[in-house]
TINU-778930 format. One record per residue (C-alpha): x negated, y negated, z. Coordinates in steps of 0.1 Angstrom, whole numbers, padded with zeros to 4 digits, always signed. Example, Ala and Ser with C-alpha at 12.3 -4.5 7.8 and 13.67 -1.06 7.14 Angstrom:
<atoms>
-0123+0045+0078-0137+0011+0071
</atoms>
This chain:
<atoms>
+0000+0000+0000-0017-0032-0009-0011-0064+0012-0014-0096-0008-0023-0128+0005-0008-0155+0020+0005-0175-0012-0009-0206-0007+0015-0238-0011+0019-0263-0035+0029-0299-0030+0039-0301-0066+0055-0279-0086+0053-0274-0123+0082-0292-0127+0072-0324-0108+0097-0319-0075+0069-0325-0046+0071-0306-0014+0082-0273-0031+0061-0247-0019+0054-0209-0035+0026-0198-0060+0015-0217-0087+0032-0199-0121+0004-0199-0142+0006-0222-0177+0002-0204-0210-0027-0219-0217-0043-0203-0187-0045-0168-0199-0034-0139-0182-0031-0144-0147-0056-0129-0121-0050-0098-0102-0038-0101-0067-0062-0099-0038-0057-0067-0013-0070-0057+0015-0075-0020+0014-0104-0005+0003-0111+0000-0037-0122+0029-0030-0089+0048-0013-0059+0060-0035-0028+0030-0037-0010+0066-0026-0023+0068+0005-0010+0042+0025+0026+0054+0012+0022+0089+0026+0031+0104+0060+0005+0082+0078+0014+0051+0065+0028+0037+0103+0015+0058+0130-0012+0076+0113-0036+0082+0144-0009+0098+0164+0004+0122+0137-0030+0126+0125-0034+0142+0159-0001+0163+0153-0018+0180+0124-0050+0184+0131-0051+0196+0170-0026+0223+0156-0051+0231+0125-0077+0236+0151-0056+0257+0170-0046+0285+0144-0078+0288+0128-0099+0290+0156-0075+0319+0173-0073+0334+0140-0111+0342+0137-0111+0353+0174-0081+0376+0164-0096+0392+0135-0132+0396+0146-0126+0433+0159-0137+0445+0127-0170+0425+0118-0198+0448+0136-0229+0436+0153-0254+0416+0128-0290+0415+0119-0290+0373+0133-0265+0383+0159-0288+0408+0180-0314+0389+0167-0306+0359+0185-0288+0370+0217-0315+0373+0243-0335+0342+0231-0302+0320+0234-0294+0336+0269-0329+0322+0278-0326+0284+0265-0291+0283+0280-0303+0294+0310-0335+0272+0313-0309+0244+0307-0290+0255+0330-0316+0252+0356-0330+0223+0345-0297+0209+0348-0279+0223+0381-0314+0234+0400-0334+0215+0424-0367+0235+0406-0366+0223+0374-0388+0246+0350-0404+0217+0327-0437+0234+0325-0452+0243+0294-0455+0278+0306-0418+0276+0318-0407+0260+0284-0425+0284+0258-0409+0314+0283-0374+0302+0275-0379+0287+0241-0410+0303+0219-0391+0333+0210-0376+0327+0173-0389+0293+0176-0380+0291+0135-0342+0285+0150-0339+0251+0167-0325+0248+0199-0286+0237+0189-0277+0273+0176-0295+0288+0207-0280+0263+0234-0244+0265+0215-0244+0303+0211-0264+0315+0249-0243+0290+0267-0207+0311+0255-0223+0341+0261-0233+0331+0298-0198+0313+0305-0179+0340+0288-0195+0374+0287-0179+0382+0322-0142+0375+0308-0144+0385+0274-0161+0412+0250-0197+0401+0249-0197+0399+0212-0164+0373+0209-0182+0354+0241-0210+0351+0216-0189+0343+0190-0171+0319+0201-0190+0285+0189-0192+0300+0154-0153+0301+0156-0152+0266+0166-0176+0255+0144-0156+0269+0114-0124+0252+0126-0138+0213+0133-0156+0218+0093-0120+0221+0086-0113+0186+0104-0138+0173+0086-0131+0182+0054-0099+0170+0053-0108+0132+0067-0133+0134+0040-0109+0143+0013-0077+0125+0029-0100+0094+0025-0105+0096-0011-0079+0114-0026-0047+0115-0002-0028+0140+0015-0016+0173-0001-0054+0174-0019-0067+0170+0016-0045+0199+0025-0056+0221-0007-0094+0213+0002-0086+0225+0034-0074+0256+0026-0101+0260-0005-0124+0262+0021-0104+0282+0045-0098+0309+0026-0130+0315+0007-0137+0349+0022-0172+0345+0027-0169+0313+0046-0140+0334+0067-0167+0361+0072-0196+0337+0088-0170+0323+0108-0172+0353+0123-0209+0363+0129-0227+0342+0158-0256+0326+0135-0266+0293+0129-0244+0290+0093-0212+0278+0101-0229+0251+0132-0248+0238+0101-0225+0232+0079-0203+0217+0108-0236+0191+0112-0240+0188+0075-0210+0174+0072-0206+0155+0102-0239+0135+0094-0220+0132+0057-0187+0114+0071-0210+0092+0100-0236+0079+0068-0205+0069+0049-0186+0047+0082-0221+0033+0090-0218+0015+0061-0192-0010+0068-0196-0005+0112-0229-0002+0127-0218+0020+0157-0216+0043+0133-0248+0040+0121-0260+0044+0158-0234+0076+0156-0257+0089+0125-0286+0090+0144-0276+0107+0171-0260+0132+0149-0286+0135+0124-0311+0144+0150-0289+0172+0161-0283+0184+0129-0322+0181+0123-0325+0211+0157-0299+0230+0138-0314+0245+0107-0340+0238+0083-0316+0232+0057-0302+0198+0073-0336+0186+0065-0327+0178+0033-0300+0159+0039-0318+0123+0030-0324+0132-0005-0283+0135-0008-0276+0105+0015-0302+0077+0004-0305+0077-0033-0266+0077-0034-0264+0047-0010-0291+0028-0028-0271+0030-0061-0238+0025-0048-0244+0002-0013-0274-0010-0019-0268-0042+0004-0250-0020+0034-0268+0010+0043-0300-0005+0064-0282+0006+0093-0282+0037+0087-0317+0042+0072-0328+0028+0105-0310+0052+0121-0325+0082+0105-0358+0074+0101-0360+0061+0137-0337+0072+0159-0329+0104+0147-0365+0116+0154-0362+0110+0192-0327+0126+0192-0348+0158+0175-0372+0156+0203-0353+0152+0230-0327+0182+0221-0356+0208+0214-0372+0213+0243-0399+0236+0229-0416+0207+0208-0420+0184+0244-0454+0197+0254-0467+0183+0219-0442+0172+0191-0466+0161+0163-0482+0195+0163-0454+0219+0172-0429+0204+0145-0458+0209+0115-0456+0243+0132-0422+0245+0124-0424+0236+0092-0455+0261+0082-0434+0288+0095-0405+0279+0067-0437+0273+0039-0456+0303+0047-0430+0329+0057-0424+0357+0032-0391+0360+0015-0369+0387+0025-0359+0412-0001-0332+0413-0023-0314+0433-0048-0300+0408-0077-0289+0419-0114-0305+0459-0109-0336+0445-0099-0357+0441-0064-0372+0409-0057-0394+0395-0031-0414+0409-0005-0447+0404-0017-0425+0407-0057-0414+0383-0080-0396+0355-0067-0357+0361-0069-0343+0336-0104-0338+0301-0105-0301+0308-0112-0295+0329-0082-0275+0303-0062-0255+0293-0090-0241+0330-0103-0240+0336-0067-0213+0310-0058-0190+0316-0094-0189+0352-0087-0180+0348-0044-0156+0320-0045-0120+0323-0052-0113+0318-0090-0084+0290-0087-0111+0270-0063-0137+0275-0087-0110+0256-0114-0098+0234-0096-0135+0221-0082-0144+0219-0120-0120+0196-0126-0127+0183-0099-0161+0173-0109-0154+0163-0143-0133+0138-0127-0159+0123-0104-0183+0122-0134-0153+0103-0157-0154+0081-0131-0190+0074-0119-0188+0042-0117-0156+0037-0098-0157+0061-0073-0186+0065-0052-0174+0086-0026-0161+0113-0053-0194+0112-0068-0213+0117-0037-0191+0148-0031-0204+0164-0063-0240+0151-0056-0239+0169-0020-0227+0202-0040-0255+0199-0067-0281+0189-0050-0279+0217-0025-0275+0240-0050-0305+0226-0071-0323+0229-0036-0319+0269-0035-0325+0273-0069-0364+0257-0071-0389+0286-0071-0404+0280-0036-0371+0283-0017-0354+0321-0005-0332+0340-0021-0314+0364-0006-0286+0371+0016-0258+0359-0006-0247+0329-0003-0256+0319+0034-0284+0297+0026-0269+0275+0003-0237+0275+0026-0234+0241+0031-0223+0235-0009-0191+0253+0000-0175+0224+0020-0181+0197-0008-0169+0224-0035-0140+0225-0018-0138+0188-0018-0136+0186-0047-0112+0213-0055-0090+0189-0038-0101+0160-0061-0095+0183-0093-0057+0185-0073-0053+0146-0073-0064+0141-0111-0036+0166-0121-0013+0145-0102-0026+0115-0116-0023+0123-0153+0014+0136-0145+0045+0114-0150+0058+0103-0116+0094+0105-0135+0127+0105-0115+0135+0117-0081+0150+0149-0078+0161+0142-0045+0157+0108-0029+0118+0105-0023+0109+0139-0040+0089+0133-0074+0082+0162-0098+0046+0152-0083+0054+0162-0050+0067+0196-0069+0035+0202-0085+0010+0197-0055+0036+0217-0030+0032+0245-0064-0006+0244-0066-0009+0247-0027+0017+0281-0029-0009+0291-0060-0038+0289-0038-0022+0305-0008-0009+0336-0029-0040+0336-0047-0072+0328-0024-0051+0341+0007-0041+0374-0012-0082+0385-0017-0088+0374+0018-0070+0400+0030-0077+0423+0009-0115+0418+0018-0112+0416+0059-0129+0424+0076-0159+0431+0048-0155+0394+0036-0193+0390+0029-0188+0419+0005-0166+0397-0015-0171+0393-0052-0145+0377-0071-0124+0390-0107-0151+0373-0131-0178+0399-0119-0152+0427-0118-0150+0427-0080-0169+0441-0058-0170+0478-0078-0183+0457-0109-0211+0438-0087-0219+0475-0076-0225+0483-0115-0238+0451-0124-0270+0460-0100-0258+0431-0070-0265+0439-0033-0228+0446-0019-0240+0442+0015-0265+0426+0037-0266+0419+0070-0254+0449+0089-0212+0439+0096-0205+0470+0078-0218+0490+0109-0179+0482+0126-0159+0501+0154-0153+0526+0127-0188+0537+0120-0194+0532+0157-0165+0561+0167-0178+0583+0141-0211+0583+0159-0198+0589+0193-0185+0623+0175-0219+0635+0172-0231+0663+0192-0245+0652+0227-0283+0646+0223-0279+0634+0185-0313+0617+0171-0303+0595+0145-0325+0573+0127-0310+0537+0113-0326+0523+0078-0320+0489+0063-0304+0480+0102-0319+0457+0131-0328+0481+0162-0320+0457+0184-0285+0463+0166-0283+0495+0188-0300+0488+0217-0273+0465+0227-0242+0489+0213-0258+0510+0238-0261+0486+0264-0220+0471+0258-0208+0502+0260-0202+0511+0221-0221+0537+0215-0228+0568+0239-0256+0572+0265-0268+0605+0255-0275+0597+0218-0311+0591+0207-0314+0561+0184-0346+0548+0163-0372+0575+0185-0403+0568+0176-0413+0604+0156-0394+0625+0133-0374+0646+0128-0341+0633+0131-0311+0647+0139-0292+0625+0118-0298+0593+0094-0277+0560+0090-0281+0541+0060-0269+0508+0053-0262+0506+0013-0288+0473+0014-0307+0479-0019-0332+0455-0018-0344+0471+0014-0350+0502+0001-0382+0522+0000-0388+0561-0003-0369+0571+0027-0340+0552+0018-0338+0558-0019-0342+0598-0011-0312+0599+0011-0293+0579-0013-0299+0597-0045-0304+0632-0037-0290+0640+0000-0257+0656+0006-0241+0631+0030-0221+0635+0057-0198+0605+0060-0193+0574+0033-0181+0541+0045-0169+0523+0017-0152+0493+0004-0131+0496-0024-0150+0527-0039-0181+0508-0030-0205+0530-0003-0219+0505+0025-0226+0525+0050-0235+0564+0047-0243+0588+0077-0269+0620+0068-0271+0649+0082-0310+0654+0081-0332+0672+0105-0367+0687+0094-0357+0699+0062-0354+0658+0051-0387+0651+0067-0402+0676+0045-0388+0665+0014-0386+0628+0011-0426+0624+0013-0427+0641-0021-0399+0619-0036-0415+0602-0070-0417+0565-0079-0397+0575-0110-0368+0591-0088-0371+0561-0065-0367+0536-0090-0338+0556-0108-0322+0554-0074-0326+0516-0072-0305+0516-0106-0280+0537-0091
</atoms>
């Protein structure tokens, strides 16, 4: 709704009566007349102002989004019976116990332990994860663990995080493009199943993109209110103790400012380059006894860490191998995200591109996609894991799914009402949203809980990623309360020896409860009882490739036809043969 100014009065009209006020019509000789000042923001739809918000929009902003919270958070806790234990998850439990509870008694103790002894005791461990994830994820497992399952108290935050992205996504989108887009970015994001499954796994992916986006919407207020440039720096520099991948986060920010608002965003360089470091330092305790030297420690670890390995297009890549290919980030994310998102976020961008010059915001929503994207895809950075370390494109793709939403509706004839203030307009959003709920919502379900297996119709699903030569699985879910009863089946005693799986995966099973006292997991010497595989291609070596081509097995956990996990029945008579297994049988097993 635009708000014209105060006419201003004339003491002579046109017509030569004095004292007759009202706005001067203008004289043919003057051209066309100018266009009336407004007040709102060029950059926000005229439609905006007319929507449900238009009077009390705080308030009811509050009635929608406190609810959206709600739901989604419960329904990750709800659902997360079926996503087992992770590679990150056990990875990460004991080491986040320890920060929390080093804070905890630096904060609540009269002996604070600020040593350096004290602090690399509590915080060296996985020093490559900043202290946010570790602080965010050991604290809910300390407050929790006693009332709930220890693997929902150490879930919890992940759930959370997942449910304020949506928040943020939609004041990000509701800003540029209005309402019912807002509402389909929301949901574009919502239901991408892979983004459903790391809402579930207690790692450091769905806290970052939480922070990446946070730091997005605080850059773009601090450029017209400088608290919120003093907001940036503080949640920058959180962001920056979150994951390497926030690091990057400048090269998206700056050059965009300094084409588009080149005269307003000095606050918040400011704020970054100087504040945010002292936010860093102060959150991440570990750097205190020497933050110069510890953080270029940090920083080797990412530059000289070798890649993990990974199974892309029926080949192996990594470890010590080629490099995985420049494309892998972008065939990756057309072949995991819903097809009608994938449309609609074309559009989308072809709509902030037609309009590049106009819409700033719009076009920083594709830059943020790209440009993290672009990131993965340079030769130096990893590649592996599907999508997680790229993650943080997903939000802004979803964006601007919304934004491919509004330029339907734009190009669309308002026409008559059908029925007093409801527009064929209003018919087409509320019909695209219904699309995308059928859609998007039907393969989320169809995928739960082996989301991160997702691969959409334009690879052929997951059974034509499996044939295409993709890794189906990665990071150890598969192994659910279904492969877990099977195993308490075993004979008492059973030896069974886990491949392409985290041991510390077991150890804690075995210490919650999940899996039986008596069985013998990971011993140190063969032979085994019994063999667990998870289907993780790019991990395999002889051992693994032996079982998987040429051993009779003795349970398949699958996915739609797809193996993930297989259980062996081995014992000496495997320990015997798999040393004699060829390099040409082990590659023909790779291929299969």
């Amino acid at each position: 709704m635009c708000f014209p100014l105060e006419p201003q009065k004339n003491p002579k009209s046109n017509n030569g009566n004095s004292g007759q006020t009202g706005p001067v019509p203008p004289s043919p000789r003057d051209g066309p007349s100018p266009p009336v000042p407004s007040i709102r923001n060029p950059e926000e739809p005229a439609h905006r102002d007319a929507g449900p918000f238009a009077k009390t929009r705080s308030r009811r902003f509050l009635f929608f989004l406190i609810p959206l919270f709600c739901c989604s958070f419960f329904a990750v806790i709800l659902t997360g019976k079926g996503f087992g234990l992770s590679w990150d998850e056990a990875y990460y439990y004991q080491p986040s116990r320890d920060a929390a509870g080093w804070l905890s008694r630096v904060l609540f103790s009269g002996n604070r332990p600020l040593s350096t002894r004290e602090i690399d005791i509590a915080w060296e461990e996985i020093r490559e994860l900043p202290s946010l994830v570790k602080i965010c994820l050991g604290t809910s497992s300390l407050l929790f663990e006693g009332i709930l399952d220890p693997l929902i108290a150490l879930r919890i935050p992940s759930a959370a995080a997942f449910s304020l992205t949506l928040i943020l996504i939609f004041l990000l989108a509701y800003r540029s493009f209005g309402w019912f887009p807002a509402l389909f970015a929301v949901l574009s994001y919502a239901l991408m199943p892979r983004i459903w499954g790391h809402a579930h796994i207690a790692a450091a992916e769905s806290i970052t993109v939480l922070l990446y986006l946070a730091v997005v919407l605080c850059f773009i207020k601090g450029l017209d209110r400088p608290w919120a440039s003093v907001a940036l720096g503080v949640v920058f520099g959180l962001a920056l103790v979150t994951k390497i991948n926030c690091v990057f986060l400048p090269a998206i920010l700056l050059p965009w400012a300094h084409i588009y608002h080149r005269k307003k965003y000095a606050n918040n360089f400011f704020a970054m380059v100087f504040l945010s470091p002292v936010i860093m330092v102060l959150a991440w305790p570990w750097l205190w006894p020497d933050p110069a030297k510890r953080f270029l420690e940090y920083l080797y670890f990412f530059a000289s860490h070798q890649m993990t390995a990974v199974f892309y297009m029926g080949e192996k890549f990594n470890y010590g191998d080629t490099a995985a290919p420049w494309h892998y980030p972008f065939l990756m994310t057309l072949v995991t995200l819903p097809p009608l998102v994938l449309l609609f976020s074309l559009a989308g961008a072809i709509e902030s591109l037609a309009g590049i010059r106009r819409r700033p915001l719009h076009v920083l929503f594709l830059w943020a996609a790209l440009l993290t994207l672009l990131i993965a895809a340079i030769p130096a950075s990893p590649k592996y894991d599907g999508v997680r370390l790229f993650l943080p494109a997903f939000p802004f793709i979803a964006i601007l799914a919304g934004g491919g939403l509004h330029a339907l509706l734009k190009k669309l004839p308002k026409g008559p009402p059908l029925h007093r203030a409801v527009y064929w307009k209003d018919i087409i959003a509320v019909t695209g949203l219904v699309l995308l709920l059928l859609t998007a919502g039907f393969s989320l379900v169809r995928s739960h809980p082996h989301s991160l297996s997702y691969f959409n119709i334009f690879i052929g699903g997951i059974r034509g990623a499996y044939e295409k030569g993709m890794e189906t699985t990665y990071w150890g879910e598969a192994v659910n309360n279904h492969v877990l009863e099977v195993l308490n089946e075993l004979p008492e005693g059973s030896e069974i020896k886990t491949l392409a799986l985290h041991d510390k995966v077991f150890d804690l099973l075995k210490d919650w409860g999940r899996l039986r006292d008596d069985l013998v997991l990971n011993r140190a010497s063969p032979p085994f009882d019994y063999h667990l595989l998870l289907v993780r291609k790019g991990f395999f070596a002889r051992p693994e490739s032996c079982l998987y081509s040429s051993w009779p097995s003795l349970k398949v956990f699958e996915y739609r036809e797809v193996p993930l996990v297989i259980l062996y029945k081995t014992g000496a008579p495997f320990e015997k043969a798999w040393p004699a297994f060829g390099r040409k049988n082990e590659n023909e097993a790779e291929k299969h």
